[in-house]
Structures are given as structure tokens and as C-alpha cells.
C-alpha distance (Angstrom), angle and dihedral (degrees) to the residues before:
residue distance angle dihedral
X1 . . .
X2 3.98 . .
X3 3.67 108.1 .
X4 4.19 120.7 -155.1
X5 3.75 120.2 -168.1
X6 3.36 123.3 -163.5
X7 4.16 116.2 -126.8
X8 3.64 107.1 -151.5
X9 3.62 86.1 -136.1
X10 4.61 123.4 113.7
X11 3.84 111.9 -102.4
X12 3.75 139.5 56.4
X13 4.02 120.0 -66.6
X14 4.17 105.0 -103.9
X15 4.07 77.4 -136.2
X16 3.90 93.6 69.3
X17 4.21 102.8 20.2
X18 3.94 88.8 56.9
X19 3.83 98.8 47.3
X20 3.56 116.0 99.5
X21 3.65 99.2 -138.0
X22 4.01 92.5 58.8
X23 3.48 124.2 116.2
X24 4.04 135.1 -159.3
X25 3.82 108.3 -131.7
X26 3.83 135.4 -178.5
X27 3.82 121.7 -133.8
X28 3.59 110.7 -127.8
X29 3.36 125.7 -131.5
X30 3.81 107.5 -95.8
X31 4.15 137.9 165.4
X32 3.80 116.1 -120.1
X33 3.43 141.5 173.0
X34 3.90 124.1 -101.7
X35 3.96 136.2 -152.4
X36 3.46 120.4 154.1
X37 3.80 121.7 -141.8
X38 4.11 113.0 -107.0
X39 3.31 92.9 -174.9
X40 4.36 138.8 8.4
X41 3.24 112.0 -65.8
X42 4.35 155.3 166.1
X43 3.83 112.3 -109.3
X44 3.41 103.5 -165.3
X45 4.14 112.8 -144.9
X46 3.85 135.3 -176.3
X47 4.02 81.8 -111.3
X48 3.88 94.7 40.2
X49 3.61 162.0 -68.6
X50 4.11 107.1 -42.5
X51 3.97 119.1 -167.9
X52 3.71 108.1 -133.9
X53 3.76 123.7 -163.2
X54 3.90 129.6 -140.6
X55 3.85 102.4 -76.3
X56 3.93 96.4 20.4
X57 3.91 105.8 134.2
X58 4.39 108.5 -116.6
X59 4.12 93.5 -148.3
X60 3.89 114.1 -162.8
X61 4.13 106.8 -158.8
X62 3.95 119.3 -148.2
X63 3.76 84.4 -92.4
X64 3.74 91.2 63.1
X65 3.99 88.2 -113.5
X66 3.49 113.7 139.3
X67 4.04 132.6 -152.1
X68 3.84 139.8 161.3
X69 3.73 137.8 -106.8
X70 3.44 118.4 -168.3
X71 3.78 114.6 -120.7
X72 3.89 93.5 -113.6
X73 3.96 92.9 56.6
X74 3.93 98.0 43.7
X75 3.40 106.7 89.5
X76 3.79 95.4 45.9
X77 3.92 87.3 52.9
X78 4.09 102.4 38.6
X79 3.73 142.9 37.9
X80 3.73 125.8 -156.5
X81 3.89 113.8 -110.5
X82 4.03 108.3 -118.3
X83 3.15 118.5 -68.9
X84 3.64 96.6 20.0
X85 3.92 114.8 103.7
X86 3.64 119.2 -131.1
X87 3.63 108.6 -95.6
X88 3.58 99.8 27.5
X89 3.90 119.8 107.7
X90 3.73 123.2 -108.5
X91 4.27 129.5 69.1
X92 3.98 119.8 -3.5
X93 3.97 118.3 173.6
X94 4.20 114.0 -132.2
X95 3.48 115.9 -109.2
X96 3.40 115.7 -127.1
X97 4.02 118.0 -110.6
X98 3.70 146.2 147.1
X99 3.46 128.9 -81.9
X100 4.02 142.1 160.0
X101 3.79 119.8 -142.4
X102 3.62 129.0 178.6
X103 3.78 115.8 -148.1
X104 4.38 99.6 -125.3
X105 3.99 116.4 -135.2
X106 4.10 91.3 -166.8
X107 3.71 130.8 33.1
X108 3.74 119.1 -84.0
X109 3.95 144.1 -175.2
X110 4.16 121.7 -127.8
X111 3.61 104.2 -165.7
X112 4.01 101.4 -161.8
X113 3.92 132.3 -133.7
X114 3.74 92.0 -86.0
X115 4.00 88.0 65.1
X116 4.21 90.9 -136.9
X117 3.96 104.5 67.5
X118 3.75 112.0 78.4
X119 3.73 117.4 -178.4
X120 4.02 115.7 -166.5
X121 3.34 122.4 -137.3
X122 3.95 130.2 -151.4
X123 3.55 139.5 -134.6
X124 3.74 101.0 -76.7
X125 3.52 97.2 16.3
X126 3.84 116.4 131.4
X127 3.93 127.4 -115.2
X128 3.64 108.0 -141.7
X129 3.62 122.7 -168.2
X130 3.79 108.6 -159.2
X131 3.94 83.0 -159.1
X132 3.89 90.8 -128.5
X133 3.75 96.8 90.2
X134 4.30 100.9 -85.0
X135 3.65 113.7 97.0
X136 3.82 119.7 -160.1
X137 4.12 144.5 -165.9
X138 3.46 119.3 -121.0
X139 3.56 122.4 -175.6
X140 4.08 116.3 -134.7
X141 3.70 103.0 -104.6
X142 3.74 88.8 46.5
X143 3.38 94.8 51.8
X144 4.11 99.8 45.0
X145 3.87 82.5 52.2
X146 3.86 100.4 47.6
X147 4.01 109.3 32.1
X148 3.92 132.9 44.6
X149 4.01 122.8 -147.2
X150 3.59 110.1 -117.9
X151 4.12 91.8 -178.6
């Protein structure tokens, strides 16, 4: 099994830019649900278990999936929703960015920038490379809903 780790480090992974199958995608702008971590925890995903830290924001999609975002890379990835204060739990909107996600054919592993949470991707399953050194799985109904090609 193919395993991706994620670098911590700003730009795309030379893995998934230089493949020929990748493709540069735009997050749309969708609402979510917010908590924010008060203490460490286990968030536990469709792709895996995900080690949060005090502060890390617990987002719950409109498919009632849920996933992490480190404190540091929140506020460059999500906006509060009017009246809501940033910080504060309850709905943000996505900002939209650029990504580049290659569409798997085989199950694979993304071990992410903490270097203990492993999420597990399946056949089909997209590779998404948030470009600011975390990589994610995203499964193909997720993905159709939440990003937009843009080559």
C-alpha cells in the first residue's frame, strides 16, 4: 500500500503536482459546523482516528462527516457565519482555495503532519493536497459536493 506523508512545509508535494492524473480544484464555499477542542482529543473520521489538540477546530460537514484543522490553519481556511465571532463555536463558511487531488485506483495511507494520525484512503478516494504541507482523503461524494475542477 502507497503511503503519503504530509511535510508541514507551504507548496504542493512533487508526488501529487507531477502526476499526470492530478487536478487543481477550488473549495467551494460551504457552511459547517464548529467546536473547538478544550482539551486533546480522538476525532474519529470515515478515513480514521485524528489526534486533535486543545484549540484545534472539530468541523462537522453537511454530510455529518467530521475532520480536523489545526488551530494555526483555521482562519486561512474558514470564516465565521454573521454574527458569530471568530473563535467561538457554531457555523463558519469555507474559504475558497486551491488545491490538487489525484483521484486513487488502490487503497492508500496519508500519515498527517503530526506523524501519529493515519487516515486510509480507498479505491477511488481522492488525495488532496491542501498545498500548505497537510494532505487529506476525501471520499468521492464528498469531494464532487465540496470542490470544483478548475483544469
Amino acid at each position: 500500500m502507497r503511503v503519503f506523508r504530509s511535510s508541514g512545509l507551504k507548496g504542493f508535494m512533487r508526488d501529487i503536482s507531477c502526476d499526470p492524473r492530478s487536478v487543481k480544484a477550488r473549495k467551494l464555499e460551504r457552511e459547517v459546523h464548529v467546536q473547538f477542542a478544550s482539551t486533546d482529543s480522538i476525532v474519529t473520521t470515515r478515513e480514521g482516528a485524528v489526534h486533535a489538540h486543545a484549540g484545534d477546530a472539530i468541523i462537522t460537514g453537511v454530510a455529518g462527516e467530521k475532520w480536523r484543522v489545526s488551530r494555526v490553519r483555521f482562519a486561512d481556511k474558514y470564516r465565521p457565519r454573521p454574527p458569530l465571532t471568530a473563535g467561538e463555536p457554531g457555523p463558519y463558511v469555507s474559504r475558497p482555495y486551491e488545491i490538487l487531488a489525484l483521484r486513487m485506483i488502490e487503497a492508500f495511507e496519508v500519515v498527517l503532519a503530526d506523524g501519529v494520525s493515519r487516515l486510509h484512503g480507498q479505491p477511488h478516494d481522492w488525495l488532496v493536497d491542501y498545498g500548505d504541507g497537510s494532505l487529506g482523503v476525501v471520499a468521492p461524494g464528498i469531494f464532487s459536493t465540496t470542490y470544483e475542477t478548475v483544469s
